[in-house]
N, C-alpha and C positions, 0 to 999 in steps of 0.2 A: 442165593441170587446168581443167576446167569451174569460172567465177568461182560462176554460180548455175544450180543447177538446179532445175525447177520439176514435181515431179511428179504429174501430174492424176491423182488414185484412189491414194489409199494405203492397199491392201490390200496383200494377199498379195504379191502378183508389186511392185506400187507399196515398199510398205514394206521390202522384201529387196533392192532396188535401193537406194533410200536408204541402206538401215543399211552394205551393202557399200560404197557409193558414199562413205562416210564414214571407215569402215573402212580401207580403202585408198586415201583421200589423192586422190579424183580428183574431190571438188567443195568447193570453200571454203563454201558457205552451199546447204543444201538446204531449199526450201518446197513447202507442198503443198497442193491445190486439190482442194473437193468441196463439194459442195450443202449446205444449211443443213441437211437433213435427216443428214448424214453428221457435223454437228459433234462429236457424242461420238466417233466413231472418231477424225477430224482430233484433239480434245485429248486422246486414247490416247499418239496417236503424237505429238504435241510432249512429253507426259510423260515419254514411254520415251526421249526423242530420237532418236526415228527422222528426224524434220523436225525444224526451227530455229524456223522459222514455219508456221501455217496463213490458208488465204484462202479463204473464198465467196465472193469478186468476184477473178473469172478476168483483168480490166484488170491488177487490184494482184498478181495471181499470176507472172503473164506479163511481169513491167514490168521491164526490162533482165535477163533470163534469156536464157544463152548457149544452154543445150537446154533443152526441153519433151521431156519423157515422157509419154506416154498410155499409162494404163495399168488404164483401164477395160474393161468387159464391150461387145464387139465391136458388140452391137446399140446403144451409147450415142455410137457416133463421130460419127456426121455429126450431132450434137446439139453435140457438142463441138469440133467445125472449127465451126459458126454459131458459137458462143460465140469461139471463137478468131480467125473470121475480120476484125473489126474492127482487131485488135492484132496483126493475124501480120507478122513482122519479118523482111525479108531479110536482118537481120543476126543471126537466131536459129535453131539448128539444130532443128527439130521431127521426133520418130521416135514409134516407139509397139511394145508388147509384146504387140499384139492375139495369138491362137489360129489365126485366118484372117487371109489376106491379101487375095483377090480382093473381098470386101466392104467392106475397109477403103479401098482403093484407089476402088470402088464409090462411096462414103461420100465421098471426097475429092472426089472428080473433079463430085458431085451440086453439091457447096459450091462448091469455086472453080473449077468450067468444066473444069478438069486436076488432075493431082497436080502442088502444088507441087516445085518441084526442090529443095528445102530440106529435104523430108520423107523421112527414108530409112525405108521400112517393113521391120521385125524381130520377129525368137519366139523366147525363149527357150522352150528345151524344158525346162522345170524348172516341180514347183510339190508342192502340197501339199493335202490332203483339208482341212485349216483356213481362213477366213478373215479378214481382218481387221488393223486395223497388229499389235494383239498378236501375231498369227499371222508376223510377220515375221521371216526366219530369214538371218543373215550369209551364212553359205557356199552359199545356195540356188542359184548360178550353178556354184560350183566346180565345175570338171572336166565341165561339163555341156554339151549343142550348143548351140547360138544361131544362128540361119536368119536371114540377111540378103537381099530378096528386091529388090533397086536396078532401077530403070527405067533404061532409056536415056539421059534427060532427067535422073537423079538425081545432085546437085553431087558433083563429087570429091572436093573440101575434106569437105565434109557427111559423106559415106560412110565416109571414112578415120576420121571423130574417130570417128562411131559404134563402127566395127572396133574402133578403141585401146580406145573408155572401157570396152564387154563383154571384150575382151581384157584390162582390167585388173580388171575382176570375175570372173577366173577361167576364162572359156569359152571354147571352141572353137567359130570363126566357120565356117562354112559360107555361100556364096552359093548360091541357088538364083532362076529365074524364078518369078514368084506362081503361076501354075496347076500348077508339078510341086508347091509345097510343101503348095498345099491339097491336091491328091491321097495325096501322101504321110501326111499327116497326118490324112485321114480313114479313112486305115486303121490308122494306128500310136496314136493318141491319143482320137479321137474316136467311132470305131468302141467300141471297149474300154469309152470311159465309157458309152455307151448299152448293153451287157450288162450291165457290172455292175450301171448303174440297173434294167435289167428283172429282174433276176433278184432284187434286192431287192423289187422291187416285187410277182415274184408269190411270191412267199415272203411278205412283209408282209402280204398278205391273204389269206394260207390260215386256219384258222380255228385250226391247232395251230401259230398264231405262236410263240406263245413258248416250245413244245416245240421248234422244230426252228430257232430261236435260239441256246436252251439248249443244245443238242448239234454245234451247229454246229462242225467243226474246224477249227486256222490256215489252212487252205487256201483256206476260205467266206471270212474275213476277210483273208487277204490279196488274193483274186481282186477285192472286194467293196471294196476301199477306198476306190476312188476316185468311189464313189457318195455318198461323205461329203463330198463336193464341192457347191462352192457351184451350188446349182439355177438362178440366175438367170443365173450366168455361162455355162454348160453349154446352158441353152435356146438363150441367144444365139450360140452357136457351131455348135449343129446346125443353128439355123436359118437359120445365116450360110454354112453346106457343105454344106448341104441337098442339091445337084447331086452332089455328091462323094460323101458317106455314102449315099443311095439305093440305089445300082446296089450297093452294097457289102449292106448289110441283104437285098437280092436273091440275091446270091452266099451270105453265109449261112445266109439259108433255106434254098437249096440243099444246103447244105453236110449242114443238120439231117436233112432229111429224106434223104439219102443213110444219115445213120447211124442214125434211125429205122427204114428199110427195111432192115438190114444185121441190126439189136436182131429185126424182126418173123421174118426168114426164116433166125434164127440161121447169120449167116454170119459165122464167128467170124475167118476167116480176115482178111478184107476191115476187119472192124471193128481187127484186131490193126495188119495196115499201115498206116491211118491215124494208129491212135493211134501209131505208129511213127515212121513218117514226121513229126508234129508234134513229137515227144519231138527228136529228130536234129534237123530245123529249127528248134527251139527253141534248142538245144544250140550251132548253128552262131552265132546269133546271140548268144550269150552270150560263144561267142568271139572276135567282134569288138570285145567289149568291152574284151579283156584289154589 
């Protein structure tokens, strides 16, 4: 059992770690750390007990804490290692729940010369169109992946508790190197959220919004969820796989205007096997769910 855990950002991802972390018995005293500006969320989640305590002076947050969670928006890390770096303890395990990895790693190495060996960086692949401690949901990990991306240089000891404490939040660990998981996940996660953002957006400013709102089927709103996501976290993540998503937004366009050119020269055949072909690899991927 983690004696105290200290978790920086309690949103979403922040607060659903806590309430599990509680839930299942794997930290005696959880606190939680966020700018003065964040204080109504901070006293949300001490009300709901998600945390025990909350802290604006990251000194008192951080002060005999076995692990540190980070578990803000990807563009705020290396603001948060300065903050951290005064008080970073070799006797305290530091990780984080960032979206990307190669900028967080980025972020580190800006701060203290390297990634410390203390810091094991991880993602869970879980989350929600809400944010906020409110927004904080117990079983958000259950049965879910969690991407552990360890360097070379990253402690054994460190590594291992991280494994257990997500293994006892339910998840299946996965290791991977940081450049295969940003790749992979600017196609599986972040790709995804940039259509569903545009295609709200050009629908949002057609002039029969709220006709074609009004008629929209489960399909518009299920495809379309994840555009109810938080905007700030989402900037910071395309902006942080930028390398990654590009070449992908390239592929496609290609993609469109294949079936653009398919709709112009009614080529219904062409147009059928596609959609074919995605329906089946759609399919196939549902079956590795089971």
């Amino acid at each position: 059992m983690i004696n105290k855990l200290c978790i920086i950002g309690v949103g979403l991802i922040g607060g659903s770690i806590a309430k599990a972390a509680r839930q299942r018995g794997l930290a005696a005293s959880i606190v939680g750390f966020g700018r003065p500006e964040d204080i109504e969320n901070l006293t949300t989640a001490k009300r709901l007990a998600v945390i025990d305590e909350y802290y604006t002076d990251i000194q008192q947050a951080v002060k005999n804490a076995d692990c540190v969670m980070i578990a803000t928006p990807v563009g705020s890390f290396e603001a948060i290692f300065k903050q951290l770096k005064p008080y970073w303890s070799k006797e305290t395990i530091y990780t984080d729940a960032g979206s990307t990895k190669g900028s967080v790693l980025t972020a580190a190495k800006s701060v203290f010369g390297e990634v410390p060996t203390n810091f094991v960086p991880a993602h869970p692949i879980a989350g929600a169109e809400k944010s906020g401690a409110d927004a904080a949901i117990v079983d958000l990990f259950k049965d879910k992946r969690l991407i552990i991306t360890p360097l070379e240089n990253t402690n054994k000891q460190a590594l291992a508790t991280i494994q257990a404490f997500w293994e006892g939040l339910g998840s299946h660990i996965s290791l991977m190197d940081v450049e295969h998981h940003d790749t992979v996940l600017a196609a599986t996660s972040h790709l995804p959220h940039i259509l569903a953002y545009a295609l709200v957006d050009l629908l949002g400013r057609k002039d029969e919004t709220v006709e074609i709102f009004k008629y929209a089927a489960g399909g518009f709103k299920d495809f379309t969820r994840v555009a109810s996501s938080d905007p700030t976290m989402w900037q910071d993540i395309c902006m942080a796989n930028k390398d990654e998503i590009i070449p992908l937004i390239a592929q496609l366009r290609g993609e469109l205007e294949g079936i653009e050119k398919m709709l112009q020269e009614d080529k219904k055949q062409p147009l059928f096997d596609t959609f074919s072909y995605a329906k089946n690899a759609r399919q196939r991927f549902l079956d590795q769910l089971k």
